[in-house]
C-alpha positions in Angstrom: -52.2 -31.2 19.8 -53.8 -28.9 22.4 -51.0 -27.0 24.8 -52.7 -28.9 27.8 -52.0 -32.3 26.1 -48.9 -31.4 25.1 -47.7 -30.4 28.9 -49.4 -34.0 29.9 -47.4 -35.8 27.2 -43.9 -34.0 28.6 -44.8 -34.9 31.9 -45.5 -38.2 31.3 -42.2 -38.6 29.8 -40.5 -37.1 32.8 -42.6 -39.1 35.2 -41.6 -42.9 32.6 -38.2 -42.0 32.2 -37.6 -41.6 36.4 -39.2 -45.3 37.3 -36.8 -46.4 34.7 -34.6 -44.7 36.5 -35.5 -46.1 39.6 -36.0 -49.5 37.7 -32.3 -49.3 36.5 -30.9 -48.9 39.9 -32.0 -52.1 41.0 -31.4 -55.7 40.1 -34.2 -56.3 37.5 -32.5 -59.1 35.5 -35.2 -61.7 36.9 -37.8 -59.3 36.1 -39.3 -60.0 32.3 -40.5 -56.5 30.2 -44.1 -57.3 30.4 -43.6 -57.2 34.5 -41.1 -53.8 34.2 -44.2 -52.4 31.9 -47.3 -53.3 34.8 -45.1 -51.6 37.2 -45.2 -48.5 34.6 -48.8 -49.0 34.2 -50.1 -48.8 38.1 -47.1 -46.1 38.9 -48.9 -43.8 36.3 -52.5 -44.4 36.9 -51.5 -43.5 40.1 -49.6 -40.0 39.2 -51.7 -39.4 36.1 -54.9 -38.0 38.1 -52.3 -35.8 40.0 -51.3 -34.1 36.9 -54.4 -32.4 36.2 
């Protein structure tokens, strides 16, 4: 694993583990995984190009 992915991977962590954070906060009960894991999707698409 190349330092560069390695810095990614971390970040990437940080960034998943503060919208389940976020997700946490909030009333999700209604909300099934697959939804939860869409929001993930489109939240890091949308940091991922930001990261490099």
């Amino acid at each position: 694993m190349k330092q560069t992915d390695r810095r990614v991977a971390k970040s990437i962590d940080a960034i998943t583990r503060a919208f389940t954070g976020l997700l946490c906060q909030q009333d999700f009960e209604n909300i099934s995984v697959m939804e939860i894991n869409k929001t993930h999707q489109c939240c890091l698409k949308d940091v991922l190009p930001l990261l490099y």
